[in-house]
N, C-alpha and C positions, 0 to 999 in steps of 0.2 A: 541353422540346421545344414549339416552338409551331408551330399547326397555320395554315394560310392560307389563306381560303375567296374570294380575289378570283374564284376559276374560276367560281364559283356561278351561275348563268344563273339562276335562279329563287330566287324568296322560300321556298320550301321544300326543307327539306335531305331530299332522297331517300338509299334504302338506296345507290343504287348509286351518288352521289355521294361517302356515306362511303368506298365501296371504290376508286372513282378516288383518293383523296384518301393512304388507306393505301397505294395504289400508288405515288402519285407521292411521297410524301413519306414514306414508313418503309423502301420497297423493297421489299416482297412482290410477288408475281409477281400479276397481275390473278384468276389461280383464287383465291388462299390470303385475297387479301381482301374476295374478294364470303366466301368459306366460315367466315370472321371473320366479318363482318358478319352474315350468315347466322345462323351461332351464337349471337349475342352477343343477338341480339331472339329466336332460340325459347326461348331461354335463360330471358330474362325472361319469355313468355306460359306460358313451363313454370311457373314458380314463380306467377305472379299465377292460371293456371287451378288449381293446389294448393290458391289460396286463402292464399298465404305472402306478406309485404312483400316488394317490393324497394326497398333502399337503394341508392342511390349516393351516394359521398359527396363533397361539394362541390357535386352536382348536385340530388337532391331524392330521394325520397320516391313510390313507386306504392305504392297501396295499394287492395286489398279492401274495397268496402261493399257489404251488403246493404239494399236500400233494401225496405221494407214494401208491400205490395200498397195500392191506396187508387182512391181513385173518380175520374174524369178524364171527360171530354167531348169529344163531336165539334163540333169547333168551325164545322162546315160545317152541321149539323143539331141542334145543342145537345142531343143526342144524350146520356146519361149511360150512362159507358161503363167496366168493371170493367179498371183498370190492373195486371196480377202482380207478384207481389213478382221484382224479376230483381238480380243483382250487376252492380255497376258499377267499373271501376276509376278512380279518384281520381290523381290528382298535387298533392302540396304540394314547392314547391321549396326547395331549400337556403337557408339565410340567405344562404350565400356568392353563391348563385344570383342571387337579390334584391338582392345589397348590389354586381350588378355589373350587373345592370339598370338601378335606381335612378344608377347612376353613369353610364351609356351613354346616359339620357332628359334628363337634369340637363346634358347636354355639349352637348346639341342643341336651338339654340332653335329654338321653334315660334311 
């Protein structure tokens, strides 16, 4: 099945875009796929607040870092200023990811 994003009015794919998109193109009724959609991102901040990876495959990789507390600066005041150590969530993308990126930059000259 392939999906076709000409509707896209903007360079970013919003939630509620997905759900237009399951509307118009799988047939769910407008509730069942914003509540698709819905589920499918609590889904993931359930599992990355757990502190668990999420895989996807073909697409990439979220993942848990804890980065270390360390010294940082007001860059307004030069100010030295104590940074907390906080968790970040990371993205590495699939090879497959990459290897259709690289194919999509390489078709277009610049």
């Amino acid at each position: 099945m392939t999906l076709s994003f000409e509707s896209l009015e903007t360079p970013a794919l919003t939630k509620a875009q997905l759900a237009e998109l399951l509307f118009q193109q799988i047939g769910l009724n407008k509730r069942e796929s914003k509540d698709m959609i819905d589920a499918f991102f609590d889904l993931i901040a359930q599992r990355l607040v757990a502190g668990e990876d999420v895989k996807i495959s073909g697409f990439g990789n979220f993942q848990i870092r804890t980065k270390a507390p360390r010294p940082g600066r007001n860059p307004r005041t030069g100010e030295t200023i104590p940074i907390q150590a906080r968790r970040v969530v990371t993205f590495h993308a699939s090879q497959k990811l990459k290897e259709q990126i690289q194919g999509l930059s390489s078709a277009s000259p610049e």
